[in-house]
C-alpha positions in Angstrom: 17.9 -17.6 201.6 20.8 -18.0 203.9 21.8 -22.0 204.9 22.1 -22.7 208.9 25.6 -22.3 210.0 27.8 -24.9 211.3 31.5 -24.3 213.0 33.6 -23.7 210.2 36.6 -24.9 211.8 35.6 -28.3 211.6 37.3 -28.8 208.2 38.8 -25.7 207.7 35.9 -23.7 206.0 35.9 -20.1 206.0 32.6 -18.4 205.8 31.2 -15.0 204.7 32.3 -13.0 201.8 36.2 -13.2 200.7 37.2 -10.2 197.3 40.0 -11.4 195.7 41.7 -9.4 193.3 44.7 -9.5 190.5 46.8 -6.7 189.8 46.8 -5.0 186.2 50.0 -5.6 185.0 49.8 -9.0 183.7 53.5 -9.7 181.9 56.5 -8.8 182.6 57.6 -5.4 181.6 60.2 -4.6 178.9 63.0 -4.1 181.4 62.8 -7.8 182.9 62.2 -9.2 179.5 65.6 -7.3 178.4 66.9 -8.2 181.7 65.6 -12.2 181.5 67.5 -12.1 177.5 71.0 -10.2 178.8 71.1 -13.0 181.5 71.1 -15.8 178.9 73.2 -13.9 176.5 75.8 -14.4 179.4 75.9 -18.2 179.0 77.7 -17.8 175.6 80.3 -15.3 177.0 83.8 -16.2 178.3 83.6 -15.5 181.8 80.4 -17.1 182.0 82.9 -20.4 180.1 85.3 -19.3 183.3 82.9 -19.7 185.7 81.6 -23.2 184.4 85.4 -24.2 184.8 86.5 -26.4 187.6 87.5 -29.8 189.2 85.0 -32.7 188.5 83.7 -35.8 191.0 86.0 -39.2 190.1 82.7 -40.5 192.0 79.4 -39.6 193.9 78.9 -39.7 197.5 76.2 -41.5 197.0 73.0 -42.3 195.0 69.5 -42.2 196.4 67.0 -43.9 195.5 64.0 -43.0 193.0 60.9 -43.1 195.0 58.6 -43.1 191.7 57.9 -45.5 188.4 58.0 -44.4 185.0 55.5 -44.8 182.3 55.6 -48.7 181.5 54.5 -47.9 177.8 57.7 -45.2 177.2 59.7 -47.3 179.2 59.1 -50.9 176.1 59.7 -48.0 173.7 62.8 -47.5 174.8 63.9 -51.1 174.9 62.4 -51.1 171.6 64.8 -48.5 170.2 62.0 -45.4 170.4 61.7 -42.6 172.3 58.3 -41.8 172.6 56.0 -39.2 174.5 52.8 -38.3 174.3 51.8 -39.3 170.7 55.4 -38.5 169.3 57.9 -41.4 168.5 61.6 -41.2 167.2 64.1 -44.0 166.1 67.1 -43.5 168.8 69.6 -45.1 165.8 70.9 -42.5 163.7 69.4 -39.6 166.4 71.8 -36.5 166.3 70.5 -34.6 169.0 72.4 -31.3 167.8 69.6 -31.2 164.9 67.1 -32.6 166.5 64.1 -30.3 166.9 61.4 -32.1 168.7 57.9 -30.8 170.2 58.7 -28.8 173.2 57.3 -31.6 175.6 58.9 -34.1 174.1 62.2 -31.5 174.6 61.7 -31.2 178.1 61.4 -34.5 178.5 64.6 -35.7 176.6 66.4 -33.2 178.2 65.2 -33.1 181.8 66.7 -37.4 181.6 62.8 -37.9 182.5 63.0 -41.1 180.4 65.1 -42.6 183.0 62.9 -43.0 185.8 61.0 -45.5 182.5 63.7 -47.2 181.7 64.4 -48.2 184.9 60.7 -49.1 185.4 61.1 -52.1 182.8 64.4 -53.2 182.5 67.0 -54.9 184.7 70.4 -52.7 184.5 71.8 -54.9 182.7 69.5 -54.4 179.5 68.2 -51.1 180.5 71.9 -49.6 181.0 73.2 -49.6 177.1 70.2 -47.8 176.0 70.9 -45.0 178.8 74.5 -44.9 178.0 73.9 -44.4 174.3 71.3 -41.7 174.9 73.6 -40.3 177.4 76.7 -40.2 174.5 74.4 -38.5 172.2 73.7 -36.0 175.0 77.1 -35.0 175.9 77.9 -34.8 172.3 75.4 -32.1 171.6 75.2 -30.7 174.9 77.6 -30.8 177.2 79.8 -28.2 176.0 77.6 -25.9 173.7 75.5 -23.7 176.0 72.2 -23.6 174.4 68.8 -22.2 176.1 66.8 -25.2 175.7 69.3 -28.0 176.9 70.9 -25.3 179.6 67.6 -24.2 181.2 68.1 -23.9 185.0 64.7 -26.4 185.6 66.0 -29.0 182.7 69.7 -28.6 184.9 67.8 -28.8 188.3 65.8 -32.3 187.0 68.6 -34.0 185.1 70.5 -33.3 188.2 68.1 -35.5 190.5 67.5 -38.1 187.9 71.2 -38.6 186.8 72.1 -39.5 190.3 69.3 -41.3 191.3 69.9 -43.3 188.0 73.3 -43.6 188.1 73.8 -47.0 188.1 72.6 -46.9 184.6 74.3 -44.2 183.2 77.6 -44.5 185.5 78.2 -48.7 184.6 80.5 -48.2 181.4 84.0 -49.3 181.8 85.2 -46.6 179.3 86.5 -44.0 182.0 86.8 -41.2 179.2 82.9 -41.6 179.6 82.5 -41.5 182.9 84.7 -38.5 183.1 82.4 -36.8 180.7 79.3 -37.8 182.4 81.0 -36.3 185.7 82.3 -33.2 184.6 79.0 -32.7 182.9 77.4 -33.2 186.0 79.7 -30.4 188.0 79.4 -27.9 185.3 75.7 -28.2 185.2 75.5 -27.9 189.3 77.8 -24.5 188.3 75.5 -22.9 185.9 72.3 -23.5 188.0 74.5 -21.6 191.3 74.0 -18.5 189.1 70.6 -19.4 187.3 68.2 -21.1 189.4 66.5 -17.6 190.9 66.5 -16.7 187.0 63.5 -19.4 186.7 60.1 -18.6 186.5 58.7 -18.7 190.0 56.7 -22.1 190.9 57.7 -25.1 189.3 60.9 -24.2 187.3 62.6 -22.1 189.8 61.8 -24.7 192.4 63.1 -28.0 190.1 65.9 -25.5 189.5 67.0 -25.1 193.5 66.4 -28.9 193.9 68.9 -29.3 191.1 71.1 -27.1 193.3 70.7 -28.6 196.8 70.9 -32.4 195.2 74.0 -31.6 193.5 75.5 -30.2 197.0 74.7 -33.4 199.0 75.9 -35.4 196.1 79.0 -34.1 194.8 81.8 -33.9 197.1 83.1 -30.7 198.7 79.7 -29.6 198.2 78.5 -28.2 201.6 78.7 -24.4 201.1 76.5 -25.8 197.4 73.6 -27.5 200.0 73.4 -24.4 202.4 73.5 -21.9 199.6 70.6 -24.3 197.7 68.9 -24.8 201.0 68.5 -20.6 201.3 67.7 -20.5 197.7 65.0 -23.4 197.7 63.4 -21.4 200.7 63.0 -18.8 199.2 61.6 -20.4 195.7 58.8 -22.1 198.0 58.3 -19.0 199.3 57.5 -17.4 196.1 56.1 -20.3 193.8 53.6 -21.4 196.4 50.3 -19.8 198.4 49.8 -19.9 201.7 47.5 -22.6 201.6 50.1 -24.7 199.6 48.6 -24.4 196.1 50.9 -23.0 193.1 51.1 -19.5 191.4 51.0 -21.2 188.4 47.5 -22.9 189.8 47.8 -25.9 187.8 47.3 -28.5 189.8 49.3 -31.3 187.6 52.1 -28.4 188.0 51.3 -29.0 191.8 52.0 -33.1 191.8 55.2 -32.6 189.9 56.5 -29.7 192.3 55.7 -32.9 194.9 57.7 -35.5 192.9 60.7 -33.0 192.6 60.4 -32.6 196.5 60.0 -36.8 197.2 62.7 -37.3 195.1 64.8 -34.9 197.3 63.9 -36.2 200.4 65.4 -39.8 198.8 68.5 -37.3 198.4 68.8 -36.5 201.8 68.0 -39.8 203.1 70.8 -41.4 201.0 73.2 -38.9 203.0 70.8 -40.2 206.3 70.1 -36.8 206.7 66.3 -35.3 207.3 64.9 -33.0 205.2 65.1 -29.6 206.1 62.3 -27.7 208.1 61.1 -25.0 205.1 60.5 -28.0 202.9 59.0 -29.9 205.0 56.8 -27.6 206.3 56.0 -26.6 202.5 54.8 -30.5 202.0 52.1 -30.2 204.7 50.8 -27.1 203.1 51.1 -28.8 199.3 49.5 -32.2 200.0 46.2 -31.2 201.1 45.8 -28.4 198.5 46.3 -31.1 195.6 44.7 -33.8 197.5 41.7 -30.3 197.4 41.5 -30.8 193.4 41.5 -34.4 193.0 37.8 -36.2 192.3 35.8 -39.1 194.4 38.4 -42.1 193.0 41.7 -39.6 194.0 42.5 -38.9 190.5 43.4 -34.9 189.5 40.8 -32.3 188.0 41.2 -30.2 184.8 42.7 -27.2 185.6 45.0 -24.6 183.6 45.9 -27.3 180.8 46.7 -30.0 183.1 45.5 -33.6 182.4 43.1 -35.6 184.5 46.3 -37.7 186.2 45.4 -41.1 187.2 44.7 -41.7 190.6 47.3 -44.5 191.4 49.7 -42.1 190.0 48.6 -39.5 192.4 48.7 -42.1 195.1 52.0 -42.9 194.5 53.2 -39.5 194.4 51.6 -38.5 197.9 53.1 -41.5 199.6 56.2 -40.5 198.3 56.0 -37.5 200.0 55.1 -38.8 203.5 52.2 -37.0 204.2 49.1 -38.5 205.3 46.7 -35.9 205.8 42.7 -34.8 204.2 42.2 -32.8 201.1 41.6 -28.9 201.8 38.2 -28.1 201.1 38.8 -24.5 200.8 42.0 -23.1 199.2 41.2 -19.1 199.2 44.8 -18.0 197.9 45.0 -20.8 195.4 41.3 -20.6 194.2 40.2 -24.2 194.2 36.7 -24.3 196.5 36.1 -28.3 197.3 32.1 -29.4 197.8 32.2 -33.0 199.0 28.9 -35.1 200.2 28.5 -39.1 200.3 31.2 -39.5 197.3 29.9 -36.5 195.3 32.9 -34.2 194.7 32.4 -31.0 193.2 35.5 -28.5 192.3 35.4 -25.2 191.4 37.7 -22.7 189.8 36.7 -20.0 192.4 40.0 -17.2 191.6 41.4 -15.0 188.8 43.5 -16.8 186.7 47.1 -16.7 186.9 48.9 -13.7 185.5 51.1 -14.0 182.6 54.2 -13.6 184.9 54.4 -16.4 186.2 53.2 -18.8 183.7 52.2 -18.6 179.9 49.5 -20.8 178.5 46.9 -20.2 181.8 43.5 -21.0 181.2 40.1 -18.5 181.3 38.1 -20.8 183.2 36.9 -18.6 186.2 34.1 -20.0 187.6 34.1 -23.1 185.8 33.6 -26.5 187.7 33.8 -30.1 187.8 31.7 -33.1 189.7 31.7 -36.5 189.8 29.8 -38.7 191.9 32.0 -41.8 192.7 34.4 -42.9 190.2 32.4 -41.5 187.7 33.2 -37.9 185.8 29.7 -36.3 185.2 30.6 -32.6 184.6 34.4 -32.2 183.4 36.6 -29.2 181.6 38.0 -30.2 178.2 41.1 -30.0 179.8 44.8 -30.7 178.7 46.1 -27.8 176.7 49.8 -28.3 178.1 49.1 -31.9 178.4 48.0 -32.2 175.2 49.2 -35.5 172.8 51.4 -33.9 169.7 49.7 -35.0 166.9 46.4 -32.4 168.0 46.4 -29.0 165.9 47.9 -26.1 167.6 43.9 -24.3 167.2 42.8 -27.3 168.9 44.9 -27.0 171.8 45.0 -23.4 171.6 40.9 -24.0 172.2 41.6 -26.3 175.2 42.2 -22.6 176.8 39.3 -21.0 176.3 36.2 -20.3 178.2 33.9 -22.4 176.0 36.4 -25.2 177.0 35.4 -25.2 180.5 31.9 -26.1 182.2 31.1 -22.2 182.7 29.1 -19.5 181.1 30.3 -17.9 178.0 28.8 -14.7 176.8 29.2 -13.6 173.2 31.4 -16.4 172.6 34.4 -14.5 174.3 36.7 -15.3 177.0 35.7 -14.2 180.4 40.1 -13.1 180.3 41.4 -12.4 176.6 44.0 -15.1 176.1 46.6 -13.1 173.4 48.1 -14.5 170.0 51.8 -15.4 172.2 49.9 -17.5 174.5 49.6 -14.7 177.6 46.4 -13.7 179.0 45.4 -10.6 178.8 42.8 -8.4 180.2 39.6 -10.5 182.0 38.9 -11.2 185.4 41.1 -9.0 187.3 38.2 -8.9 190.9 36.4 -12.1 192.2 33.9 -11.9 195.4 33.0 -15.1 196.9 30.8 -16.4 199.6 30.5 -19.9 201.1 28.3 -21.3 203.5 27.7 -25.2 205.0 25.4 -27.0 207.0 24.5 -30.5 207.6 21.9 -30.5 204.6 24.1 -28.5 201.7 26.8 -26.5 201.0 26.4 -23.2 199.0 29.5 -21.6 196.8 28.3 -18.2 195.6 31.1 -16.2 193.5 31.4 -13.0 190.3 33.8 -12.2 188.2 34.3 -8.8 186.4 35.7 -10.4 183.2 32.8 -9.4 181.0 32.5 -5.8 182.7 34.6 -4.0 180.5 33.5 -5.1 176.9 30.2 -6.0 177.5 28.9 -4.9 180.7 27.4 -7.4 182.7 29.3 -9.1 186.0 28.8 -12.9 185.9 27.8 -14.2 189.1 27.4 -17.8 189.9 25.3 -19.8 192.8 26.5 -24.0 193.2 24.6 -25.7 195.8 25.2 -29.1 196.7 22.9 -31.6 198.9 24.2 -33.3 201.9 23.4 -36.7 200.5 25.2 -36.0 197.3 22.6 -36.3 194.8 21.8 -32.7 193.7 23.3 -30.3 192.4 21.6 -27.0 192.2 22.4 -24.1 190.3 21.9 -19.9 189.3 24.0 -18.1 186.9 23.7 -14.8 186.6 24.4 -11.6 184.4 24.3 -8.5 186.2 25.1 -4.9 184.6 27.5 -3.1 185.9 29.1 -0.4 183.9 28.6 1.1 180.4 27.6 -1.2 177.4 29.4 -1.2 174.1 26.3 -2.5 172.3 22.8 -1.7 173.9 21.2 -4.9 171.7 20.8 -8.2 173.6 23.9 -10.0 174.1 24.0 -13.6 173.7 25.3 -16.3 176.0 25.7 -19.9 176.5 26.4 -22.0 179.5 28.2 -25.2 179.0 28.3 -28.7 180.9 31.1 -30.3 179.1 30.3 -34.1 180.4 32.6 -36.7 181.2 34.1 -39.9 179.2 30.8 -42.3 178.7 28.1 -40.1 180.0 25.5 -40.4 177.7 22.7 -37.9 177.2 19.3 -37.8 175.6 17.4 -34.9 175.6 13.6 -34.6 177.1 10.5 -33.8 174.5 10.3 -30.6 176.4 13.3 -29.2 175.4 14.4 -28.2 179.0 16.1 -31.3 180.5 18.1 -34.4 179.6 18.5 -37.4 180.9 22.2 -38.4 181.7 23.5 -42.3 181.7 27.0 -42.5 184.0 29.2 -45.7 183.3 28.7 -47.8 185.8 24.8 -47.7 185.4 23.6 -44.3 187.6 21.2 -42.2 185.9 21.1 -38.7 186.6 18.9 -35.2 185.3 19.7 -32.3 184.1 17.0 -29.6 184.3 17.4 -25.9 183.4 15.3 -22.6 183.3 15.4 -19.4 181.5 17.1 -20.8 179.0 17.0 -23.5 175.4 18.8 -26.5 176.2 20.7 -28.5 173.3 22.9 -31.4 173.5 26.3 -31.0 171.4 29.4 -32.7 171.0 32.6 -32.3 172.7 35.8 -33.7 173.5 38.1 -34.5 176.4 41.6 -34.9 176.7 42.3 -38.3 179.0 45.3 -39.1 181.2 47.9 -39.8 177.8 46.8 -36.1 175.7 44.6 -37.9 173.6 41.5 -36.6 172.5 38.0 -38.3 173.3 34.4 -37.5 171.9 32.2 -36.7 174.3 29.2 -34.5 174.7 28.1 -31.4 176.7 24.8 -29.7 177.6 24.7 -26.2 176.4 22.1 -23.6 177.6 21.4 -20.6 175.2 19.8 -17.2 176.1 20.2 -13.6 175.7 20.8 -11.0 178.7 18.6 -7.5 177.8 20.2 -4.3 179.6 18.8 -5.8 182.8 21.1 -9.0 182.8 19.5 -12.3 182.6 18.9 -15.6 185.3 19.2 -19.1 184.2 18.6 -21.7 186.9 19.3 -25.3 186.4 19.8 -28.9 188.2 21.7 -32.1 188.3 19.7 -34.5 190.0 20.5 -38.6 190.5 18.0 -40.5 189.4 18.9 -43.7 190.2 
């Protein structure tokens, strides 16, 4: 049964049917991988040396501002003598950074001069200023003249770039002019390498941090203004590629999304030190990016779950956007991106409504096609496990590399496989590779219906899946369905499992009759959960919060079998009270 229809251009719904598809070859081919491994062999050679080679700044034109805080918790570990991230903590006396082999976020971090944005956060200069210069020291020792890929990657460049001259006061205060020398030249041989690298960057996030690096260094540096227009063409061009039309990333990580929004704030900052406006490509590139992440974030503004990003804190979120300068309304329907947005009287539902993203532009994606998410206020009820790049340090790599899969995510699972096959070096494989979707609204519900073809080639049955929810917010209706399609490997009955991962403090007890539970939400709401077709069980789960640390929690799981004529499970999530 079809809803009424209302005009769609009233917030930017499109109606009807939309196929989306992904093309086969998932990774890159041999060639670019050779190709992508000559290019950094390069940074060791001599003429690469040559081309590093020139006159450095005695000073900076000038030094914008940061428009964002740090973490307030790194930030007292740094006064404290520890660098810390994400459960990992290290003594800065004694560090010798050329042996120091940290966990790769805690890399990045360190090496992208992350850490000063919370430093700054915390300290005054004066107290905050030794620790920088110290860390700085250590740096340059290790660093600044051994070309190594890690510490030389064009997005580390393109970020230590932005935050070494927005924080120069605290690395830049030292009397010792054979410091500030090195700090300098460092600076202008960095700027040099990332001229030839930056389009070497996987498209999205790196290669855009990297042509930020570019364009900052080029309004920074002096004599730099054949650097700004040859970063402002390149940075073009990396929107161009790293971003869909309606603003989202190719990576689709939302978290991804709200750094690639940082980078560009802190830009803007760049330009407005020089009193200069921002150019019209970026710009126009924040308009499109600002709605599309305000798309994915819940009721109380904080971000979803989505291809191992955390659940980021709305005030961070909040701080990010205003940054930016756009004030403007979540999109409610990203087609290219693949986020669909169902919204009703503080209900917000999300879905994961697109194939994920191929291995060529990001490694570590997530199989969570069709998956979804809902909260009704400030209150998570239905979540994704969430956080496998976000993930605290201390976790197992099989618990993160679980965080991935398609039991992670509030979705159906059949045979316990993933609806895309996520390989042993972190690329996915072959899975979803066609999506249909359909979407209709009117004043009493809004209907998602959408299939995949991830299970079509191993097990023969197309998942298609039917959300509907109420115009007052307090139902959530919905179908899954396996329909065959295709030949069957094994002609038994295949079994399946749908999953409601549930969020932080939502409590469930299940009903005598086995078919429904009853769900207690922080903040006292009670809803229930109904379901058809199917045995209903309560197990536990966990969730990775805003710092990578893992929370128990529960989920709702629904078991059945599909015969050779597929199988329909119908359920419910209705409030209560």
């Amino acid at each position: 049964m079809s809803l009424p229809d209302v005009d769609p251009a009233a917030d930017g719904i499109d109606e009807g049917k939309r196929l989306m598809r992904v093309g086969g070859d998932k990774g890159l081919s041999l060639a670019e991988r050779l190709t992508d491994r000559f290019h950094r062999l390069t940074w060791r050679t001599p003429i690469h040396s040559i081309r590093l080679k020139g006159r450095y700044p005695l000073k900076l034109i000038a030094v914008p501002d940061d428009p964002l805080f740090g973490d307030v918790a790194r930030g007292k570990a740094l006064l404290e003598g520890r660098l810390a991230f994400r459960g990992e903590s290290h003594a800065i006396e004694g560090l010798d950074l050329r042996t120091f082999v940290p966990s790769p976020a805690l890399a990045d971090h360190l090496h992208s001069f992350a850490w000063l944005r919370d430093l700054s956060t915390v300290a005054t200069r004066a107290q905050a200023a030794p620790i920088a210069e110290d860390l700085m020291s250590r740096w340059l020792a290790a660093h600044a003249e051994k070309i190594t890929p890690l510490a030389w990657r064009p997005d580390l460049w393109g970020r230590r770039i932005l935050f070494w001259t927005a924080h120069a006061p605290l690395i830049l205060s030292s009397a010792d002019l054979v410091y500030r020398s090195k700090v300098l030249n460092a600076l202008a041989r960095g700027a040099r390498h990332i001229d030839s690298s930056a389009d070497k960057a996987p498209p999205g996030l790196p290669r855009i941090a990297a042509w930020c690096g570019v364009v900052a260094a080029g309004l920074l540096i002096p004599g730099g203004d054949p650097r700004r227009a040859f970063g402002e063409a390149g940075l073009a061009r990396a929107l161009v590629t790293g971003l869909f039309e309606d603003g989202g990333t190719v990576s689709r990580s939302p978290e991804a999304l709200l750094e690639i929004v940082g980078l560009l704030a802190m830009l803007r900052e760049t330009y407005a030190a020089r009193r200069l406006d921002l150019p019209a490509p970026v710009q126009d590139a924040l308009t499109r990016i600002v709605p599309a992440l305000l798309g994915v974030c819940h009721a109380d503004r904080g971000l979803s779950s989505w291809q191992g990003g955390g659940p980021v804190a709305a005030d961070r979120v909040a701080q990010v956007i205003e940054a930016s300068g756009i004030r403007t309304r979540p999109l409610r329907q990203a087609r290219d991106w693949g986020y669909q947005r169902l919204a009703a009287a503080g209900a917000v539902l999300i879905m994961d409504a697109a194939p994920p993203p191929v291995a060529r532009v990001v490694e570590g994606g997530c199989a969570s096609t069709l998956a979804f998410e809902f909260s009704d206020g400030p209150a998570r009820i239905v979540v994704n496990c969430g956080g496998a790049r976000a993930a605290d340090a201390r976790l197992s790599p099989g618990l993160v590399a679980g965080l991935r899969t398609t039991a992670a995510h509030s979705t159906l699972t059949l045979a316990d496989t993933n609806s895309t096959a996520i390989h042993a070096d972190g690329t996915l494989g072959r899975g979803v590779a066609e999506l249909e979707l359909s979407r209709q609204e009117s004043e009493n519900a809004s209907r998602i219906e959408a299939s995949h073809d991830g299970y079509v080639r191993h097990h023969g049955f197309v998942h298609r899946r039917q959300l509907v929810l109420t115009g007052d917010g307090r139902e959530v209706r919905g179908e899954d369905v396996l329909l065959p399609k295709g030949r069957r490997r094994n002609p038994g009955a295949t079994p399946f499992a749908i999953r409601f991962h549930l969020g932080r403090g939502v409590e469930a007890s299940p009903t005598a009759d086995g078919l429904g539970a009853v769900l207690r939400v922080p903040g006292g709401a009670i809803w229930q959960f109904r379901t058809r077709g199917g045995a209903l069980a309560v197990d536990d789960s966990l969730w990775i919060d805003g710092d990578g640390r893992p929370l128990a929690t529960q989920q709702l799981v629904v078991t059945a079998t599909a015969e050779a004529g597929g199988a329909t499970i119908g359920w419910a999530l209705k409030r209560a009270r």
